[in-house]
C-alpha positions in Angstrom: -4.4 70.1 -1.3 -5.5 70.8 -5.0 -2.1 72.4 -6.7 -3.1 74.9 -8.6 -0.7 75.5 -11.9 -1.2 79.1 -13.8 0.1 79.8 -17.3 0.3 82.9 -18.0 2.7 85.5 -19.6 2.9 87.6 -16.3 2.1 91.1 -15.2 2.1 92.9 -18.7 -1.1 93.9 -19.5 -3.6 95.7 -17.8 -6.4 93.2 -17.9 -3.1 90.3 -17.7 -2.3 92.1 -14.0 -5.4 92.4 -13.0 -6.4 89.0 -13.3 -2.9 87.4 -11.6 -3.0 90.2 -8.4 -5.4 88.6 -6.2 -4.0 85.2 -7.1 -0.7 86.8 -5.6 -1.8 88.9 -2.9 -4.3 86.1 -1.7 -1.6 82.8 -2.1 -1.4 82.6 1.6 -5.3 82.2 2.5 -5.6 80.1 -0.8 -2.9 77.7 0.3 -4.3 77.9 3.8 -7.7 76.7 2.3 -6.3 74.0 0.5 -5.4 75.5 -3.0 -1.9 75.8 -3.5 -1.6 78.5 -6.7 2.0 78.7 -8.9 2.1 81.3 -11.8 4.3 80.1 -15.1 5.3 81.8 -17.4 6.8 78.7 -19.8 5.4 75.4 -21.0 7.6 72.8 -19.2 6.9 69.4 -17.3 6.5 70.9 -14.0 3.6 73.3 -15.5 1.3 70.3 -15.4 2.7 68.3 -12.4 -0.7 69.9 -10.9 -4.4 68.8 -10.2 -5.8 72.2 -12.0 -4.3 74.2 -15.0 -6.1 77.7 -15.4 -4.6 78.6 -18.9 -4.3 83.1 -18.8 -5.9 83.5 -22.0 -2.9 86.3 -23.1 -0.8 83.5 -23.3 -1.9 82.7 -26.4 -2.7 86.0 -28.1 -0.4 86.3 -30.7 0.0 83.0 -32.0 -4.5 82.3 -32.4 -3.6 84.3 -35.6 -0.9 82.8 -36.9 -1.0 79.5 -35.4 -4.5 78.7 -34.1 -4.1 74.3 -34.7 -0.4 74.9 -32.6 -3.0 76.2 -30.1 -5.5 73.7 -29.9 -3.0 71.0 -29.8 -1.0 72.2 -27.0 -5.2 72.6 -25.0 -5.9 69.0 -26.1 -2.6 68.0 -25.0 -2.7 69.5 -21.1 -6.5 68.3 -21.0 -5.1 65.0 -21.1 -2.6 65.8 -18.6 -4.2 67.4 -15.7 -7.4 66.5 -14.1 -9.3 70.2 -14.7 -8.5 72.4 -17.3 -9.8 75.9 -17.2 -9.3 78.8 -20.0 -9.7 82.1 -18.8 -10.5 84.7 -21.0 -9.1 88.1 -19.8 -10.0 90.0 -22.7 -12.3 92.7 -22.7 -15.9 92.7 -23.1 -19.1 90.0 -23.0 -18.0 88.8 -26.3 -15.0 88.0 -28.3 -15.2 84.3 -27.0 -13.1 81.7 -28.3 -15.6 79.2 -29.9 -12.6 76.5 -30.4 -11.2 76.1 -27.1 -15.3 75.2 -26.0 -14.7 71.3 -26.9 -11.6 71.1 -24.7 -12.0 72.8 -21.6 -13.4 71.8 -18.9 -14.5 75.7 -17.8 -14.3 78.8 -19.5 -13.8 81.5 -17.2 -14.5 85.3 -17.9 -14.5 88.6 -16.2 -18.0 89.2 -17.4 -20.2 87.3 -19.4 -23.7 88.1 -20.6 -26.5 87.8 -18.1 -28.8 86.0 -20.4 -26.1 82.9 -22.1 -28.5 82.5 -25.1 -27.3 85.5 -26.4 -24.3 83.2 -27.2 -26.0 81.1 -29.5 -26.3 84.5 -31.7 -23.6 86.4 -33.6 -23.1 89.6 -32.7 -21.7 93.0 -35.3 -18.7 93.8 -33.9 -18.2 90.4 -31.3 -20.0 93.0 -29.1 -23.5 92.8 -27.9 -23.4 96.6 -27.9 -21.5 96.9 -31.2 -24.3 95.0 -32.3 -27.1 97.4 -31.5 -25.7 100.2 -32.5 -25.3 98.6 -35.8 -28.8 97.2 -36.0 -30.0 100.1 -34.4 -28.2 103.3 -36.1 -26.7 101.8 -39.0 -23.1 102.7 -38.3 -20.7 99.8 -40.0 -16.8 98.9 -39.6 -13.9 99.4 -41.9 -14.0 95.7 -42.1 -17.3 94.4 -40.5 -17.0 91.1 -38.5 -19.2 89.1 -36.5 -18.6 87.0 -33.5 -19.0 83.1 -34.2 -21.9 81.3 -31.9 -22.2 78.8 -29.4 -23.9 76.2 -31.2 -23.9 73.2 -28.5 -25.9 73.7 -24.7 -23.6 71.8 -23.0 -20.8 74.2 -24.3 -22.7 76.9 -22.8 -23.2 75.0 -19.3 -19.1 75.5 -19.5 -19.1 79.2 -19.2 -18.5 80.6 -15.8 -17.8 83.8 -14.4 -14.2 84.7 -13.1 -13.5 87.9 -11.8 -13.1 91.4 -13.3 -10.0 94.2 -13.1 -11.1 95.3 -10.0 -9.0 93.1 -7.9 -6.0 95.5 -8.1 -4.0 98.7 -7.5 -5.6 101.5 -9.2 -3.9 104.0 -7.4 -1.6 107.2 -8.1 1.5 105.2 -8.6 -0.4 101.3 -9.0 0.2 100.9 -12.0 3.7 101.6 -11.6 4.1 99.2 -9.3 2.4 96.3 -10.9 4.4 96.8 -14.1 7.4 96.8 -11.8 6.8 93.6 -10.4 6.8 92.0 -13.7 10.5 92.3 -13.6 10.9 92.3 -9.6 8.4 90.0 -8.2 8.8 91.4 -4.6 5.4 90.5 -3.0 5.8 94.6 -1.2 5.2 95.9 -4.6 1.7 94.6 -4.7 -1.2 95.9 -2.4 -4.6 97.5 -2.7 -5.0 100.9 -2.8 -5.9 102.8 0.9 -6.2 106.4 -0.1 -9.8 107.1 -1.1 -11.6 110.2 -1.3 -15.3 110.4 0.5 -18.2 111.5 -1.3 -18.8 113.9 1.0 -15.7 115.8 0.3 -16.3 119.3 -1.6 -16.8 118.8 -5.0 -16.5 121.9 -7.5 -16.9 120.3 -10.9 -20.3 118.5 -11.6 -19.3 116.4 -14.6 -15.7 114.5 -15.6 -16.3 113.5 -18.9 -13.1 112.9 -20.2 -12.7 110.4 -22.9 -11.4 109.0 -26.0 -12.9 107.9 -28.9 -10.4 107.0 -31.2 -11.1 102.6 -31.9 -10.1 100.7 -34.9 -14.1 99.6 -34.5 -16.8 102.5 -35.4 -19.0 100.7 -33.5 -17.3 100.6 -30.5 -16.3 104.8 -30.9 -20.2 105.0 -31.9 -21.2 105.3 -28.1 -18.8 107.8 -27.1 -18.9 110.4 -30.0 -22.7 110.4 -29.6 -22.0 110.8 -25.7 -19.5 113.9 -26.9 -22.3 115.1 -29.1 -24.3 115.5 -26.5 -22.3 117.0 -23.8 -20.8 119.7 -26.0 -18.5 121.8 -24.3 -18.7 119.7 -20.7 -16.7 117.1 -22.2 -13.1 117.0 -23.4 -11.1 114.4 -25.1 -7.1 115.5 -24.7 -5.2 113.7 -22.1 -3.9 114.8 -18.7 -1.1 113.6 -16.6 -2.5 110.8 -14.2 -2.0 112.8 -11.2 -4.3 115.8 -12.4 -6.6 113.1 -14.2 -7.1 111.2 -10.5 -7.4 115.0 -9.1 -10.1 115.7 -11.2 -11.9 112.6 -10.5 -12.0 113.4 -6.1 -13.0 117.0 -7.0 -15.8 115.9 -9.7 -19.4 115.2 -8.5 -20.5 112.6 -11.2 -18.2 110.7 -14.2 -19.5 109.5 -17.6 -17.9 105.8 -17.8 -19.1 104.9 -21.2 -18.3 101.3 -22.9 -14.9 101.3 -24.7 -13.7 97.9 -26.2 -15.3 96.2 -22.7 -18.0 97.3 -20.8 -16.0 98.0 -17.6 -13.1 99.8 -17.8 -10.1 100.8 -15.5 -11.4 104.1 -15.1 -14.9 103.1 -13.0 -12.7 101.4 -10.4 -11.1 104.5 -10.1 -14.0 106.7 -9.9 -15.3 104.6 -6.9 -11.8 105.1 -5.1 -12.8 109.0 -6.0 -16.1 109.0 -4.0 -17.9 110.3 -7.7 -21.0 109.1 -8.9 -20.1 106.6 -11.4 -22.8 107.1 -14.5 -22.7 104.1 -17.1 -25.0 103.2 -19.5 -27.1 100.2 -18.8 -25.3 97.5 -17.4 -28.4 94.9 -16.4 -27.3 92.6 -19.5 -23.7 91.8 -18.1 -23.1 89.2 -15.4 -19.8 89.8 -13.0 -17.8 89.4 -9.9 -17.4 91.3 -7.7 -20.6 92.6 -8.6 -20.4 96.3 -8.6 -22.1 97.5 -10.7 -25.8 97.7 -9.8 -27.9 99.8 -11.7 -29.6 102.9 -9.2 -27.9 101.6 -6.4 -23.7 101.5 -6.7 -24.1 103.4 -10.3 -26.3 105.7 -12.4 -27.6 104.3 -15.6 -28.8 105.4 -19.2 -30.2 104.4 -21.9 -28.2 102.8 -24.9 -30.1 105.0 -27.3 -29.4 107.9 -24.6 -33.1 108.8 -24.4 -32.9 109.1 -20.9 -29.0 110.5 -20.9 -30.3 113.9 -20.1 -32.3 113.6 -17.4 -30.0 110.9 -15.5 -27.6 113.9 -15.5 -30.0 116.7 -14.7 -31.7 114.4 -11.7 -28.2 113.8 -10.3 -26.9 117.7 -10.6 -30.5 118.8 -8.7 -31.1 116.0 -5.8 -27.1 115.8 -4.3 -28.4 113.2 -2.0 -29.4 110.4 -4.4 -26.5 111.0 -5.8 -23.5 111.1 -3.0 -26.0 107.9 -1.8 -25.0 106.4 -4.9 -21.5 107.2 -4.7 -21.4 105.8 -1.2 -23.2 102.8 -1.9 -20.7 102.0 -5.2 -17.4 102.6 -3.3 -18.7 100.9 -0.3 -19.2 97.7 -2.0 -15.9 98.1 -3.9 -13.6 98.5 -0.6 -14.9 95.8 1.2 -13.6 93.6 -1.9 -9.9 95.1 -1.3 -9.9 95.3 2.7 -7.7 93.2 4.7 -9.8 91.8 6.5 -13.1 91.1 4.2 -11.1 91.0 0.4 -9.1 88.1 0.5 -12.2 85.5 2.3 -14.7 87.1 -0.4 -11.9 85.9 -3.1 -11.0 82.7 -2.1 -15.0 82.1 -1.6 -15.4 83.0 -4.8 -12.1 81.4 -6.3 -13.4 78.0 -3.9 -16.5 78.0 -5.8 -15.2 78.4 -9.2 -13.2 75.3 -8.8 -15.5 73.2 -6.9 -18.1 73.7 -9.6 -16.0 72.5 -12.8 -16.5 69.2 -13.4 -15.2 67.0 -16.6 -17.6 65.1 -18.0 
């Protein structure tokens, strides 16, 4: 049995739920498959009376600022204490990494990482790779500009490893609801994956959702977005709706605009598969993730960075309805059979298995 020990400051975050759900709603299988998985939510002696330590990296989010040697020590100090120590960064995004921990893990799990892991030895405007090429690219520049630090070591890089992304929870009418709730009541009823979809066959009146925000502390992260707004002109809109009549309009939409926000995946493409839309994002072929859903032409539509393509994408999808409900199909397809009973929780633990199995300390 390989006791499996999770710090983590619970279900209070978005990306923080989403990363603890299938951990919860799987625990049976796991254990059943030899990895016995306990979440903590304090730093005591029984949090390392385990073989593994998966460290949630919202833990530690408010005290890298203020504290980042506190930090460090306390890594340094469960490396020598457990046989495999594993930092998982649930932030958004390819970037934002945390160079320091590198030396002192043993893995450094992500969501999503970039395809290509040279791009780590780079810095990027922004921490973003996309931030970065709009600023090369267009010239737009942050309040205060920042760049991501490299990875300046190969064997650092060997550490990186991909986790798994939001996807793995309850995205549905009242979900998010209940995964706040259980951060207070942890009554294993309160989580489960959503059933209600919509098909992509059902009557669709609207061709475009294309509902967003733009408002980032980054330009370079709004950049995308106002130029996407730009460019729709009246078929977008920005003001907020009530999540029923937002989840409404997604089932009666055709296609959905997904652009980046601070990550390239956000909450909202899991919910536009559940729709039966046709999820359009722009290029996602540089980003490595699991589950993989997001495959350019065949689960989603994809444009152009620069958008020089953003016109026709939508244009081919509004005049040839069966490539696109074939897209739809194909992209909420391959996202249900990652929450079904029967398929989701073997294709997690597969995946979880592998994670482990593969870290190795040196």
């Amino acid at each position: 049995m390989n006791y499996v020990n999770v710090l983590t400051p619970g279900f209070n975050s978005p990306n923080g739920r989403a990363f603890l759900f299938p951990l919860a709603v799987h625990r049976h299988l796991l254990a059943n498959c030899g990895y016995r998985v306990h979440l903590h939510n304090t730093v005591t002696s029984t949090l390392l009376d385990c073989d593994t330590l998966l460290v949630d990296s919202k833990f530690y989010r408010d005290r890298w600022q203020r504290d980042t040697s506190a930090v460090i020590e306390a890594l340094e100090y469960f490396r020598k204490r457990v046989s495999l120590l594993i930092y998982c960064d649930t932030t958004d995004s390819t970037g934002s990494l945390k160079v320091d921990v590198l030396p002192i893990v043993d893995c450094y799990a992500k969501g999503q990482l970039l395809r290509d892991r040279s791009e780590y030895r780079t810095t990027h405007y922004g921490h973003r790779i996309y931030t970065d090429y709009y600023h090369r690219h267009t010239g737009v520049v942050d309040g205060v500009p920042d760049w991501s630090e490299p990875i300046t070591e190969n064997a650092h890089l060997k550490k990186l490893a991909v986790s798994w992304n939001s996807g793995l929870a309850d995205y549905s009418l009242f979900g998010p609801v209940r995964m706040s709730l259980y951060n207070h009541f942890p009554v294993s009823s309160l989580l489960s994956f959503p059933r209600r979809t919509t098909s992509p066959n059902h009557p669709r009146p609207m061709q475009l959702h294309a509902r967003m925000g733009t408002m980032y502390a980054r330009a370079s992260v709004s950049y995308q977005r106002q130029l996407i707004l730009s460019r729709l002109g009246p078929l977008a809109a920005t003001s907020k709706i009530g999540r029923r009549s937002y989840l409404n309009e997604l089932s009666r939409s055709q296609s959905v605009v997904s652009p980046f926000g601070l990550g390239e995946i956000t909450l909202k493409d899991y919910e536009v598969f559940l729709s039966g839309a046709c999820l359009i994002k722009p290029d996602m072929n540089h980003l490595e993730t699991w589950p993989d859903l997001f495959r350019p032409g065949e689960t989603v539509a994809c444009f152009d960075w620069n958008l020089a393509d953003f016109d026709s994408v939508l244009t081919s999808l509004y005049d040839d309805s069966t490539a696109r409900i074939a897209i739809a199909k194909a992209g909420q397809k391959n996202y249900l059979q990652h929450l079904s009973p029967d398929k989701g929780p073997l294709l997690f633990v597969k995946h979880f298995s592998n994670l482990l199995s593969k870290t190795k300390r040196n």
